[in-house]
mmCIF file as Biopython writes it, N, C-alpha, C and O atoms, coordinates in Angstrom:
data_model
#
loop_
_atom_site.group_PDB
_atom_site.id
_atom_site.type_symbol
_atom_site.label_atom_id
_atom_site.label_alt_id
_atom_site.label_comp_id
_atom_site.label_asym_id
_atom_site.label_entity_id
_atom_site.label_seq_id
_atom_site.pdbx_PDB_ins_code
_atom_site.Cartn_x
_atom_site.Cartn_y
_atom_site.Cartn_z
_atom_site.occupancy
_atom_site.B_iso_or_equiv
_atom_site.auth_seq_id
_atom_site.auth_asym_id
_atom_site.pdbx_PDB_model_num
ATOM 1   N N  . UNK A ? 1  ? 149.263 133.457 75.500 1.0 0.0 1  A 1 
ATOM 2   C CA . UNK A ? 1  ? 147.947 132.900 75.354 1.0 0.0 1  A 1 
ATOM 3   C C  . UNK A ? 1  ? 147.420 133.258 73.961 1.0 0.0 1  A 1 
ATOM 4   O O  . UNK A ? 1  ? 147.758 134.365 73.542 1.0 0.0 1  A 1 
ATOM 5   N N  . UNK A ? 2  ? 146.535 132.389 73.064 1.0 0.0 2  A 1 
ATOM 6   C CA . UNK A ? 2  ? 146.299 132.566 72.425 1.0 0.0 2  A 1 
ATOM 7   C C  . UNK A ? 2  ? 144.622 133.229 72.080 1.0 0.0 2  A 1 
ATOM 8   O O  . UNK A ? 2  ? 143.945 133.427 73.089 1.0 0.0 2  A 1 
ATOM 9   N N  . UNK A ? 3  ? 143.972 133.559 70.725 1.0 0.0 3  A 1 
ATOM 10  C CA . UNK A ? 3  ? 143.475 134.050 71.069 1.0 0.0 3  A 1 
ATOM 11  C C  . UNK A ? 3  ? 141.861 133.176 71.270 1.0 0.0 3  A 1 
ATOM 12  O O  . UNK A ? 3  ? 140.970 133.633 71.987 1.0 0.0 3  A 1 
ATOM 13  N N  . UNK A ? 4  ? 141.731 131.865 70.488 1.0 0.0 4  A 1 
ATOM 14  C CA . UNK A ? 4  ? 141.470 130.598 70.752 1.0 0.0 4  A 1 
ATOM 15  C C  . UNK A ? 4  ? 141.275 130.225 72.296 1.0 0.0 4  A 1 
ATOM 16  O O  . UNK A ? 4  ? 140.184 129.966 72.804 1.0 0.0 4  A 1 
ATOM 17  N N  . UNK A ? 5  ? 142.566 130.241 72.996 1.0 0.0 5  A 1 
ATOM 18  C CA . UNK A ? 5  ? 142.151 129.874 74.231 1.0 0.0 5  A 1 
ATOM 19  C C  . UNK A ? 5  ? 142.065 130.957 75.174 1.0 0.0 5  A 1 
ATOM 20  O O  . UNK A ? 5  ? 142.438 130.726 76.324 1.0 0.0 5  A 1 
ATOM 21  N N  . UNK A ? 6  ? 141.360 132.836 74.688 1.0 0.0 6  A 1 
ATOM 22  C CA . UNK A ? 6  ? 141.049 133.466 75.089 1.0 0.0 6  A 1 
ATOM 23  C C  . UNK A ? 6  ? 139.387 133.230 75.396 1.0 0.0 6  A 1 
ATOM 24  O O  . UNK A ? 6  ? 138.657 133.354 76.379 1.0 0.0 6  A 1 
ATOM 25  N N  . UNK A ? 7  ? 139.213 132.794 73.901 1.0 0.0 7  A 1 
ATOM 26  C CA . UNK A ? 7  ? 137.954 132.333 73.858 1.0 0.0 7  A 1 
ATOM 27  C C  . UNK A ? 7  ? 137.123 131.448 74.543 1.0 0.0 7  A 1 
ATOM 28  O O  . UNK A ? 7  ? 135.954 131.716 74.822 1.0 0.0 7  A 1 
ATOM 29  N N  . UNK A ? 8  ? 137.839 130.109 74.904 1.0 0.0 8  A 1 
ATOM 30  C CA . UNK A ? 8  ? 138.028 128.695 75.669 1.0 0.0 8  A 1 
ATOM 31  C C  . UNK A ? 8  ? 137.615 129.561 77.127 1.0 0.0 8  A 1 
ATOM 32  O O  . UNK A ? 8  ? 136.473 129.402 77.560 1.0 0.0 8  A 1 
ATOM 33  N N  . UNK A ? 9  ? 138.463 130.372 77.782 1.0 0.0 9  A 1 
ATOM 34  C CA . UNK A ? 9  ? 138.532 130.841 79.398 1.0 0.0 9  A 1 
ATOM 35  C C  . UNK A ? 9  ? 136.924 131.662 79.397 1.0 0.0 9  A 1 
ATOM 36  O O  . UNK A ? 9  ? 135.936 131.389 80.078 1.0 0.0 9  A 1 
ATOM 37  N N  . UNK A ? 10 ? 137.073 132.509 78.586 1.0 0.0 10 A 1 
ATOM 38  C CA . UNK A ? 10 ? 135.484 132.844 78.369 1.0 0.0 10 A 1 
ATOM 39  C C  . UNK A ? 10 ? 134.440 132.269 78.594 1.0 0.0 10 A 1 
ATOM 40  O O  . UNK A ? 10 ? 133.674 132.395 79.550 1.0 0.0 10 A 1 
ATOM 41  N N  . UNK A ? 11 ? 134.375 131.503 77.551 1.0 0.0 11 A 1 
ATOM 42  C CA . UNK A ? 11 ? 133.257 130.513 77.247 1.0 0.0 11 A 1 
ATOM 43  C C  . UNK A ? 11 ? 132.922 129.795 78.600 1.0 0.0 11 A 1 
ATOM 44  O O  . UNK A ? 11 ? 131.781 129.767 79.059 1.0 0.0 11 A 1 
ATOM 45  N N  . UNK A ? 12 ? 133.897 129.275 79.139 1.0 0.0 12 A 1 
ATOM 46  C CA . UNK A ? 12 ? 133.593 128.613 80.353 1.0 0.0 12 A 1 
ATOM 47  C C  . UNK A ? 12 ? 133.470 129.247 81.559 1.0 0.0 12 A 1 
ATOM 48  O O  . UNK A ? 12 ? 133.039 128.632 82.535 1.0 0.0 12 A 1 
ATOM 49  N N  . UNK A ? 13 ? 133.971 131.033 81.653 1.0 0.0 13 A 1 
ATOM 50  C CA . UNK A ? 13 ? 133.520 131.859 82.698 1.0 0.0 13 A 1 
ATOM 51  C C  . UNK A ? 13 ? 131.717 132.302 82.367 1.0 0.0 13 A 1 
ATOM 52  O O  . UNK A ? 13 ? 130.767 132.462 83.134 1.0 0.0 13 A 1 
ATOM 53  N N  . UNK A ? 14 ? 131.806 132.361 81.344 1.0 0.0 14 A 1 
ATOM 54  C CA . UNK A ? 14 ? 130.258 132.594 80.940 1.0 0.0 14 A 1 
ATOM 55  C C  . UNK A ? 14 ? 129.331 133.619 82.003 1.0 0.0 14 A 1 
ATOM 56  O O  . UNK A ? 14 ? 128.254 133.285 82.496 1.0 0.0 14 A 1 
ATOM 57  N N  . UNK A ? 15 ? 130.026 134.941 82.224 1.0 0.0 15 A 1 
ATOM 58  C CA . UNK A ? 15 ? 130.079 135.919 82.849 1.0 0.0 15 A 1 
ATOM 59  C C  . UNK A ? 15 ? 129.879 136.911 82.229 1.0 0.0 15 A 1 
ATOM 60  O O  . UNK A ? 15 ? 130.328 136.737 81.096 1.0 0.0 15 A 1 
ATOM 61  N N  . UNK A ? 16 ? 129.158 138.525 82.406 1.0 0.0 16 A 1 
ATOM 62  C CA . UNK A ? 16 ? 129.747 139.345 81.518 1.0 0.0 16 A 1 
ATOM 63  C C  . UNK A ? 16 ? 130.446 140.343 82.087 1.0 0.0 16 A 1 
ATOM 64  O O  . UNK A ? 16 ? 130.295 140.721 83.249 1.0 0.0 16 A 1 
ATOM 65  N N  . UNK A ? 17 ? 131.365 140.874 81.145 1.0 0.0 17 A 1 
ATOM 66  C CA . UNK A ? 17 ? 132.236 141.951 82.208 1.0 0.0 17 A 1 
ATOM 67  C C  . UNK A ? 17 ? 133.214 141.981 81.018 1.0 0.0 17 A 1 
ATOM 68  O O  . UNK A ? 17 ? 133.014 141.629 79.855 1.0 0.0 17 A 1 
ATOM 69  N N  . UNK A ? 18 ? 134.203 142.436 81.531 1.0 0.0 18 A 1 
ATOM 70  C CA . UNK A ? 18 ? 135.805 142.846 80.831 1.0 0.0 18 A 1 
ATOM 71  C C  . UNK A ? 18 ? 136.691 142.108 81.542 1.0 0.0 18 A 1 
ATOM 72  O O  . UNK A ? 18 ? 136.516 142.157 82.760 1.0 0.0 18 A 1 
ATOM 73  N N  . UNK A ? 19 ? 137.670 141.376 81.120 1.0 0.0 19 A 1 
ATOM 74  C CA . UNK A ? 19 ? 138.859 140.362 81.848 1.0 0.0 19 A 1 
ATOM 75  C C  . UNK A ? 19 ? 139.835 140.401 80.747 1.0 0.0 19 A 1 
ATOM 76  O O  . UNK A ? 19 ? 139.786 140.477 79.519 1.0 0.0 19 A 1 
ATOM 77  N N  . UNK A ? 20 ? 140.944 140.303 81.865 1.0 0.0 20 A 1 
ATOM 78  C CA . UNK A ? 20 ? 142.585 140.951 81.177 1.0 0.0 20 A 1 
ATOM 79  C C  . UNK A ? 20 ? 143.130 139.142 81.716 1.0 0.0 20 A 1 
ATOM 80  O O  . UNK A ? 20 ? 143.220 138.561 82.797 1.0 0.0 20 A 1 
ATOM 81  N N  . UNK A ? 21 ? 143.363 138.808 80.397 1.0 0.0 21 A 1 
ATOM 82  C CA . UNK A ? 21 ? 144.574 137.572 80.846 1.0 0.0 21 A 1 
ATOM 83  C C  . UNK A ? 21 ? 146.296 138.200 80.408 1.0 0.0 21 A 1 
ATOM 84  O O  . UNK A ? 21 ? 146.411 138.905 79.405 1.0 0.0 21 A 1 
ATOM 85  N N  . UNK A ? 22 ? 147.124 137.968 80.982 1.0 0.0 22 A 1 
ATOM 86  C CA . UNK A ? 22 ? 148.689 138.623 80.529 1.0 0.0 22 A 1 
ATOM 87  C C  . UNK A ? 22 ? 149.299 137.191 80.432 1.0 0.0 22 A 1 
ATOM 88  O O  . UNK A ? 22 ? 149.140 136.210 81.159 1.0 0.0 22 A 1 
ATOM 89  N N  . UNK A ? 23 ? 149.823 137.322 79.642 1.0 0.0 23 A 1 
ATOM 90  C CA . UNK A ? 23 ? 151.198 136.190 79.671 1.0 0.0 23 A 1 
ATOM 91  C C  . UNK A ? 23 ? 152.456 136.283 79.108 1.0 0.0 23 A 1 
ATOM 92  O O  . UNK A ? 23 ? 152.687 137.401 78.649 1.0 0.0 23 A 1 
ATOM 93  N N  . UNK A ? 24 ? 153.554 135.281 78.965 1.0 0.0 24 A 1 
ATOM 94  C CA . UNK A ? 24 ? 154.798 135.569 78.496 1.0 0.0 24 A 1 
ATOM 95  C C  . UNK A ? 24 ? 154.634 136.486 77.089 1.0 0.0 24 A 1 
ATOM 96  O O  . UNK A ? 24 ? 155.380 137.450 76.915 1.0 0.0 24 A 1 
ATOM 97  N N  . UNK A ? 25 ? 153.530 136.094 76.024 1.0 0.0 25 A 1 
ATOM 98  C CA . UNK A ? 25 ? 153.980 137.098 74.774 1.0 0.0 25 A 1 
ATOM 99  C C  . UNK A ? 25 ? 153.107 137.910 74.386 1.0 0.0 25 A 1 
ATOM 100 O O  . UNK A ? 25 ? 153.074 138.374 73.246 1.0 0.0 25 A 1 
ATOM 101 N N  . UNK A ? 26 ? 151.908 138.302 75.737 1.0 0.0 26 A 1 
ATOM 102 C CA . UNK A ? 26 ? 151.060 139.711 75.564 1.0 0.0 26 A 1 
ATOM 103 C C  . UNK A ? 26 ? 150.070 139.312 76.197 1.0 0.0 26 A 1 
ATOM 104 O O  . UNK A ? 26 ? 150.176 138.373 76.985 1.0 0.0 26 A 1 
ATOM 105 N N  . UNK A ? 27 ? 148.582 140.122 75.918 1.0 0.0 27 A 1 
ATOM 106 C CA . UNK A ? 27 ? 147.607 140.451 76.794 1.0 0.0 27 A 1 
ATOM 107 C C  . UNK A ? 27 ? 146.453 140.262 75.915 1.0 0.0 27 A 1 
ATOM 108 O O  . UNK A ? 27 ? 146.344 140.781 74.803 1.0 0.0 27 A 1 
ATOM 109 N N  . UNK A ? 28 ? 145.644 139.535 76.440 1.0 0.0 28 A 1 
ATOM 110 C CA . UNK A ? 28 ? 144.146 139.340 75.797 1.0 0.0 28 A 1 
ATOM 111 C C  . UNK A ? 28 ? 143.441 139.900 76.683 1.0 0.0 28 A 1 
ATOM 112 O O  . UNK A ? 28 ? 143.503 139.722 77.899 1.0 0.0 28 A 1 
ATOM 113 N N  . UNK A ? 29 ? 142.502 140.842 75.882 1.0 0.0 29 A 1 
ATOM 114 C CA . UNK A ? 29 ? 140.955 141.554 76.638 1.0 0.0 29 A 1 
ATOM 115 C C  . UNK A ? 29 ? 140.134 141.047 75.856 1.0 0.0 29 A 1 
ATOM 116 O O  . UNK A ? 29 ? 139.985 141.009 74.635 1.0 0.0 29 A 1 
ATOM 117 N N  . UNK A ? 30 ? 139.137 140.297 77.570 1.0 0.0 30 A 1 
ATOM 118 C CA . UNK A ? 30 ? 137.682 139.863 76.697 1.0 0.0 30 A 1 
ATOM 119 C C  . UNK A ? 30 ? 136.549 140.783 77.413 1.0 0.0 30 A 1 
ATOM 120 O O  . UNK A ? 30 ? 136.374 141.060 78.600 1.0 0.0 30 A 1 
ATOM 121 N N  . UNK A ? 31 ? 136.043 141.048 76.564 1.0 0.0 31 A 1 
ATOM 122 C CA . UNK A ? 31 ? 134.430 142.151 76.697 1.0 0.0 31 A 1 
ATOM 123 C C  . UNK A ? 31 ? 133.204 141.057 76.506 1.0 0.0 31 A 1 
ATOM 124 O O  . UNK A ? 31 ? 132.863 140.741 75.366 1.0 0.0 31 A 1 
ATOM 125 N N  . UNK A ? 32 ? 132.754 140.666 77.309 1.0 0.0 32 A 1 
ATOM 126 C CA . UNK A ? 32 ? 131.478 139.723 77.154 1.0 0.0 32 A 1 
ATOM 127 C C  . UNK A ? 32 ? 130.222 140.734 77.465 1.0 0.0 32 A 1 
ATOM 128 O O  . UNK A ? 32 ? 130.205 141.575 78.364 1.0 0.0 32 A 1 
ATOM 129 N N  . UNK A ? 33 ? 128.935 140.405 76.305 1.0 0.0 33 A 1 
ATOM 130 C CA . UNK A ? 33 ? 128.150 140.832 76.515 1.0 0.0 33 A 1 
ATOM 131 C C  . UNK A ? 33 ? 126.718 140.386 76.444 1.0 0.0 33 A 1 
ATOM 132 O O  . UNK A ? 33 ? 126.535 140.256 75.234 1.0 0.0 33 A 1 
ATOM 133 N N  . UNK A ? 34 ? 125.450 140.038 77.140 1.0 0.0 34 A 1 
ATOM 134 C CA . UNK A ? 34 ? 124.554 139.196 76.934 1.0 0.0 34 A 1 
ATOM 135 C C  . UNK A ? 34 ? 124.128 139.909 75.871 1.0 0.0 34 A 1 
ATOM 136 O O  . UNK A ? 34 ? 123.952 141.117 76.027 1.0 0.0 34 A 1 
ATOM 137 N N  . UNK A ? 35 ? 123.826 139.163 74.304 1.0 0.0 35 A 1 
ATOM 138 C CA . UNK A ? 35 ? 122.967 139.532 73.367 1.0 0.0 35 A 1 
ATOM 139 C C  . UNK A ? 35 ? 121.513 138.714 73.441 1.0 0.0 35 A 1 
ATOM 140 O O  . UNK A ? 35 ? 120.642 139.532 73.145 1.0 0.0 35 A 1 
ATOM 141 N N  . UNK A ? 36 ? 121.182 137.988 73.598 1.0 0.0 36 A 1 
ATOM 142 C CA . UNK A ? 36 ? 119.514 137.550 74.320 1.0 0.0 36 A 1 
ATOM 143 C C  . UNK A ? 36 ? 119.835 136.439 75.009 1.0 0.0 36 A 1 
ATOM 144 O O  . UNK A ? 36 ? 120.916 135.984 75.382 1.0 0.0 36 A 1 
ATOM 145 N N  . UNK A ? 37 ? 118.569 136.029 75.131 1.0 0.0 37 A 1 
ATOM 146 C CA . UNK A ? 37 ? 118.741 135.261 76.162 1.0 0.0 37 A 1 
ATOM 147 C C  . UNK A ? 37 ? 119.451 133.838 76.533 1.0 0.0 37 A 1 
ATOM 148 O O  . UNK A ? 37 ? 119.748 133.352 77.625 1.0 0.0 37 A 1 
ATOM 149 N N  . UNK A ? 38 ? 119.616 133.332 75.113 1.0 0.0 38 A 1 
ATOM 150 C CA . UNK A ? 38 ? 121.025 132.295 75.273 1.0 0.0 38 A 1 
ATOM 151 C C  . UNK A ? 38 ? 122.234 132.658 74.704 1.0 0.0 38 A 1 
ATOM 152 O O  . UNK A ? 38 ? 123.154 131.840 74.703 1.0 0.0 38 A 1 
ATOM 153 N N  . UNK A ? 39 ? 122.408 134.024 74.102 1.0 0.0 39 A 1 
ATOM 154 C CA . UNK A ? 39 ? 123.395 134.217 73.579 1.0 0.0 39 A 1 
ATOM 155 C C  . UNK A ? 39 ? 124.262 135.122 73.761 1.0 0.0 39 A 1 
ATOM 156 O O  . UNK A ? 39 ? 123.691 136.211 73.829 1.0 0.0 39 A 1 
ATOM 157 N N  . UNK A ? 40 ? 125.845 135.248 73.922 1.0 0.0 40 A 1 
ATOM 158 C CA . UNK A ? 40 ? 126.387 135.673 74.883 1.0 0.0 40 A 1 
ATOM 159 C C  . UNK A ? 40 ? 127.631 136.003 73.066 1.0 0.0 40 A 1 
ATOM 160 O O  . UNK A ? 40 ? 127.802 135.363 72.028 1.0 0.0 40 A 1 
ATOM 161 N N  . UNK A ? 41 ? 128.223 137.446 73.682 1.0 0.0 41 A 1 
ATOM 162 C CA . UNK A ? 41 ? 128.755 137.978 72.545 1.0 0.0 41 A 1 
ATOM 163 C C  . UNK A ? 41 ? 130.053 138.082 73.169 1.0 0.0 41 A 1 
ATOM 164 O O  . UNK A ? 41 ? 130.083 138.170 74.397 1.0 0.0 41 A 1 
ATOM 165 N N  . UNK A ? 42 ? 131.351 138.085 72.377 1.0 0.0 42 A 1 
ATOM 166 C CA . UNK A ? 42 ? 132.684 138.159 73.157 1.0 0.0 42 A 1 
ATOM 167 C C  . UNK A ? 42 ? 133.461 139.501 72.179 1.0 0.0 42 A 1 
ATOM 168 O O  . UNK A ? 42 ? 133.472 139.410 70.952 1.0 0.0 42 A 1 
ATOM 169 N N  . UNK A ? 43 ? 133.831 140.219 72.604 1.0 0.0 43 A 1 
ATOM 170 C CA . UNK A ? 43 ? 135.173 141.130 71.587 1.0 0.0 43 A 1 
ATOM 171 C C  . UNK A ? 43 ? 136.466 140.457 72.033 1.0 0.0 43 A 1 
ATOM 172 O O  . UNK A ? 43 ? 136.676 140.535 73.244 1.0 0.0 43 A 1 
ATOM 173 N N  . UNK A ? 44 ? 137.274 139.884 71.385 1.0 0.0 44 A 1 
ATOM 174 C CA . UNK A ? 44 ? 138.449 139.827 72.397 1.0 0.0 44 A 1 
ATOM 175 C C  . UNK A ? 44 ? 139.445 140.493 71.425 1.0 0.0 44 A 1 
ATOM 176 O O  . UNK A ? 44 ? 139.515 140.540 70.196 1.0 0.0 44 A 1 
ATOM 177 N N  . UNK A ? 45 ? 140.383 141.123 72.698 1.0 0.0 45 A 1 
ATOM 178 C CA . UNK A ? 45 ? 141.697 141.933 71.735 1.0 0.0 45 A 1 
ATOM 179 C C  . UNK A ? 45 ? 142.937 141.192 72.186 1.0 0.0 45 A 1 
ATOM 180 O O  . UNK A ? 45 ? 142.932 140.574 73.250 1.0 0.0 45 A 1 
ATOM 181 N N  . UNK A ? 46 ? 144.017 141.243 71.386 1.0 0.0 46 A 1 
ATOM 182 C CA . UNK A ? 46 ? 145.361 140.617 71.713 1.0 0.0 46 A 1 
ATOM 183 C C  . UNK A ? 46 ? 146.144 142.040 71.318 1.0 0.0 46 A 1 
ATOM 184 O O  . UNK A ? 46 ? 145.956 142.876 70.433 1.0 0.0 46 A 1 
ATOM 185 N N  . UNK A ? 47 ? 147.411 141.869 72.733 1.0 0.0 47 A 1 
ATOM 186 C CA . UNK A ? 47 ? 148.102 142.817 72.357 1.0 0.0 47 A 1 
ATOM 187 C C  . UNK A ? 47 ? 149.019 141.990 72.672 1.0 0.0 47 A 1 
ATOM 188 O O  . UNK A ? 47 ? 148.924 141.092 73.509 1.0 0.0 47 A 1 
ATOM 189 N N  . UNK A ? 48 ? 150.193 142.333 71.837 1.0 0.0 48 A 1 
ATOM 190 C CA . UNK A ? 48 ? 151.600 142.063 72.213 1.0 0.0 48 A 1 
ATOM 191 C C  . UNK A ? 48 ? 152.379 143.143 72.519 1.0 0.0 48 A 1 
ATOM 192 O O  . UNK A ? 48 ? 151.916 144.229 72.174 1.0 0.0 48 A 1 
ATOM 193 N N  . UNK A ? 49 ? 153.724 143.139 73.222 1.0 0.0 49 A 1 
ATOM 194 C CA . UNK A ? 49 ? 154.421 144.055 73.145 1.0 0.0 49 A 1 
ATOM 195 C C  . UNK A ? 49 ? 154.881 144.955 71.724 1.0 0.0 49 A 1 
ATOM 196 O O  . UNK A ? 49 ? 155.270 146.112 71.882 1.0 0.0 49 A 1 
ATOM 197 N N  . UNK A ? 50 ? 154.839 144.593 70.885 1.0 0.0 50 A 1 
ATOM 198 C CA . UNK A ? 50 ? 154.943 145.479 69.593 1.0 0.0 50 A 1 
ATOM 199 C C  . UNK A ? 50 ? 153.583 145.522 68.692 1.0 0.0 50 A 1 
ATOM 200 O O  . UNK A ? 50 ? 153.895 145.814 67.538 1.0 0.0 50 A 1 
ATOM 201 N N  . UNK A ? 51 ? 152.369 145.355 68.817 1.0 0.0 51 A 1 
ATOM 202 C CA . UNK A ? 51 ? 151.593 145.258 68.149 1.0 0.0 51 A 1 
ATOM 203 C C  . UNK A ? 51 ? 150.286 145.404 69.110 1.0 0.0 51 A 1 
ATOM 204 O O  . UNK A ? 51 ? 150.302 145.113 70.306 1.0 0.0 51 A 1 
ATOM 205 N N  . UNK A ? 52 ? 149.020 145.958 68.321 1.0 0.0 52 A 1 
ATOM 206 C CA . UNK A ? 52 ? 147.943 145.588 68.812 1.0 0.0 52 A 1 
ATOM 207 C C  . UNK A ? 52 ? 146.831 145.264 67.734 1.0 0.0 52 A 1 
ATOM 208 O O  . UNK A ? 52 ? 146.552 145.848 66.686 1.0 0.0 52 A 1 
ATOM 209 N N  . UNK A ? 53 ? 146.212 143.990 68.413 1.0 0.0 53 A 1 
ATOM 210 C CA . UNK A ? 53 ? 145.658 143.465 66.674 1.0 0.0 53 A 1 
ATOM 211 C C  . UNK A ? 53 ? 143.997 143.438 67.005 1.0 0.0 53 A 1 
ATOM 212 O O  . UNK A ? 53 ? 143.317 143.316 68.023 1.0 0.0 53 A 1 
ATOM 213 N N  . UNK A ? 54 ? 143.752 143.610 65.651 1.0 0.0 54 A 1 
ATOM 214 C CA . UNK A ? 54 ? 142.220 143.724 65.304 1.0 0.0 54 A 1 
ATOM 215 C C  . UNK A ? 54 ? 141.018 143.170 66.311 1.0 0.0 54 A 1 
ATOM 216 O O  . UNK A ? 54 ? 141.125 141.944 66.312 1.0 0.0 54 A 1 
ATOM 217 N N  . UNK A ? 55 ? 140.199 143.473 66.950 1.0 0.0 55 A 1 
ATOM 218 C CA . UNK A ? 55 ? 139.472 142.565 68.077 1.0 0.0 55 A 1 
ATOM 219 C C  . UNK A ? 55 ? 138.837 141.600 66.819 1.0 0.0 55 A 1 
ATOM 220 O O  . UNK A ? 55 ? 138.625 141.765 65.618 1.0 0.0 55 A 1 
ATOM 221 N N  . UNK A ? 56 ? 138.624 140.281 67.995 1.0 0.0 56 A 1 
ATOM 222 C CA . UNK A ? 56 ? 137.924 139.020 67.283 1.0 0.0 56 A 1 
ATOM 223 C C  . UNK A ? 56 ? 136.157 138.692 67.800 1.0 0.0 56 A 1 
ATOM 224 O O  . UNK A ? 56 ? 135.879 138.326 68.942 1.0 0.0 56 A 1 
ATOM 225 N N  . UNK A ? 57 ? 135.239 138.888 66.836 1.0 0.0 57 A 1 
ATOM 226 C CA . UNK A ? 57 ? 134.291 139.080 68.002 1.0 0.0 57 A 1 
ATOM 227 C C  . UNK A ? 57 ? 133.497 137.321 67.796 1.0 0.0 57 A 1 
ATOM 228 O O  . UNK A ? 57 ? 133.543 136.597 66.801 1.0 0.0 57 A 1 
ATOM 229 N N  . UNK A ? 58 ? 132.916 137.101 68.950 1.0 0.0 58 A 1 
ATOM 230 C CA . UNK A ? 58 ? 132.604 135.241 69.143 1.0 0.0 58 A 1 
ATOM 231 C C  . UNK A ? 58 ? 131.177 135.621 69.917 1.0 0.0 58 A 1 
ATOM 232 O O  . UNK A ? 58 ? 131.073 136.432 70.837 1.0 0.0 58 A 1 
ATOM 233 N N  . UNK A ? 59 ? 130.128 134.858 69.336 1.0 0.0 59 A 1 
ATOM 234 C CA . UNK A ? 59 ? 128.764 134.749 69.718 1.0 0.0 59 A 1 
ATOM 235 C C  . UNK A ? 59 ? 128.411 133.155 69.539 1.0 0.0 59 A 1 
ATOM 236 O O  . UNK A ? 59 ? 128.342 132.455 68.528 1.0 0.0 59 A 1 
ATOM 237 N N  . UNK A ? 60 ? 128.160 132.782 71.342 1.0 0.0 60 A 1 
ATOM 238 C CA . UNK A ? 60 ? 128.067 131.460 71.457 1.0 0.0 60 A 1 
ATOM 239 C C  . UNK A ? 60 ? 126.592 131.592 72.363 1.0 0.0 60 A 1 
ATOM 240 O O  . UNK A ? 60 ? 126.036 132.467 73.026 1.0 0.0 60 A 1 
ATOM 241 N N  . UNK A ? 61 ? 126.361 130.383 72.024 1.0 0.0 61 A 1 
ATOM 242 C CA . UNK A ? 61 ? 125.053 129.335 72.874 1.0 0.0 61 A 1 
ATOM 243 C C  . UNK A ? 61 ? 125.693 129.224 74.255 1.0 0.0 61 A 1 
ATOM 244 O O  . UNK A ? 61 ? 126.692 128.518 74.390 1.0 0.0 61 A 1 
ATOM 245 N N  . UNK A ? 62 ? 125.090 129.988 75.447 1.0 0.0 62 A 1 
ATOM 246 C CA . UNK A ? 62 ? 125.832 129.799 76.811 1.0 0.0 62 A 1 
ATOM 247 C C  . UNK A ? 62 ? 124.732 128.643 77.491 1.0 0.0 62 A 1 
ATOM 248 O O  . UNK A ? 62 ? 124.696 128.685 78.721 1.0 0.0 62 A 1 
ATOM 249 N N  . UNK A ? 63 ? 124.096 127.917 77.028 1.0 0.0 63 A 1 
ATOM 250 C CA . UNK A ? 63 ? 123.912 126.661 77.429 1.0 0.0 63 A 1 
ATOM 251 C C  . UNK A ? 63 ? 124.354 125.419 77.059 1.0 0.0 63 A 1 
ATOM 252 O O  . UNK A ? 63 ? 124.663 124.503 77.821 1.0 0.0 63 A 1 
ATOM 253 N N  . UNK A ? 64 ? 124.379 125.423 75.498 1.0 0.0 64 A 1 
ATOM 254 C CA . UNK A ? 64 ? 124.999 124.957 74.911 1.0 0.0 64 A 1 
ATOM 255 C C  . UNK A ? 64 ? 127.098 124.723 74.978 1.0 0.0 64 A 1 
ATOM 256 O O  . UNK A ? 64 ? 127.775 123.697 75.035 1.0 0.0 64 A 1 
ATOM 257 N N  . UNK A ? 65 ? 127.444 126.000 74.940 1.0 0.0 65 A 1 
ATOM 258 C CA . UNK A ? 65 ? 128.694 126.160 74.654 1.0 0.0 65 A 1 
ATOM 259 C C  . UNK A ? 65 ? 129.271 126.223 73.511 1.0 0.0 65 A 1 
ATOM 260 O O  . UNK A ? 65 ? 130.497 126.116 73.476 1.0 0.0 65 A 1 
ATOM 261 N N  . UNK A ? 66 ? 128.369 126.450 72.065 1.0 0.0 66 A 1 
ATOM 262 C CA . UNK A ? 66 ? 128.611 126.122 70.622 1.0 0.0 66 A 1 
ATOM 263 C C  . UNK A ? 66 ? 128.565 127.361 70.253 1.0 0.0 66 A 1 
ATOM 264 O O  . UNK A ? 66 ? 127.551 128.051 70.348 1.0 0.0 66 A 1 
ATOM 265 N N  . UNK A ? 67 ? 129.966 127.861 69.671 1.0 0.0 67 A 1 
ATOM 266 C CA . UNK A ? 67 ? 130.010 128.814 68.665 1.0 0.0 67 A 1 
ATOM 267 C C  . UNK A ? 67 ? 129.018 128.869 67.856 1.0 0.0 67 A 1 
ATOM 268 O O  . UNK A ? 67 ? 128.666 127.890 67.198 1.0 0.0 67 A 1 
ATOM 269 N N  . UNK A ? 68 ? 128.388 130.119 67.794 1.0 0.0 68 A 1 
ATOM 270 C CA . UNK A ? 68 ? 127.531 130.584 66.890 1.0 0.0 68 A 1 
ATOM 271 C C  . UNK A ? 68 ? 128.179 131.323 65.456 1.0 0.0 68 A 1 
ATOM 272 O O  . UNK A ? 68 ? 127.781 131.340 64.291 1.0 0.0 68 A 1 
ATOM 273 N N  . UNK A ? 69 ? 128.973 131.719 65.915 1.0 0.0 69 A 1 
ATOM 274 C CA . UNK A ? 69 ? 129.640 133.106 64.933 1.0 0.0 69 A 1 
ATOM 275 C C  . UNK A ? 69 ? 131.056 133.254 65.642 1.0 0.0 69 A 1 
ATOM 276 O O  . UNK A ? 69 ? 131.270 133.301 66.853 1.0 0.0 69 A 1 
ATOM 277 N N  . UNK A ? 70 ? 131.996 133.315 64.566 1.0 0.0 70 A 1 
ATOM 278 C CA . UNK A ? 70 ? 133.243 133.665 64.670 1.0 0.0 70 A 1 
ATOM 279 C C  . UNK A ? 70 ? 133.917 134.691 63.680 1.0 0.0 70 A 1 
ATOM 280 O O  . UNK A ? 70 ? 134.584 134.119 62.818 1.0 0.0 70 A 1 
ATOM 281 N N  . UNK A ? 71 ? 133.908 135.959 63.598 1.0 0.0 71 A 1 
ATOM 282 C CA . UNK A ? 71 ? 134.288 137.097 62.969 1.0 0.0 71 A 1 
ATOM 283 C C  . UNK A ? 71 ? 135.486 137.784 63.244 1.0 0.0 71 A 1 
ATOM 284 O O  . UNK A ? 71 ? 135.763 138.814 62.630 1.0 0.0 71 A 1 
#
């Protein structure tokens, strides 16, 4: 899974919490967190079996569904 359509499963759970997706070439953790009241903050991390890479953090419009910020 990528980390794009870590983002995608998010966005549309529009929940907050911590969620582990695994697949054939590693593991995405997303950390969702309400930052006010339409706006919803994501960390997500990718790990692979040999690597663990930088978290990506995503602040979207949860009525909307529009990326605000992608860092």
């Amino acid at each position: 899974m990528s980390i794009a359509h870590g983002v995608l499963l998010a966005i549309e759970r529009s929940s907050p919490g911590t969620f582990k997706q695994v697949g054939s070439f590693g593991q995405t953790e997303t950390k969702t967190t309400i930052v006010s009241g339409q706006e919803i903050k994501m960390e997500i991390t990718y790990q692979s079996p040999e690597k663990v890479f930088q978290p990506v953090s995503v602040v979207y419009n949860k009525e909307t569904k529009l990326i605000i910020d992608w860092k």
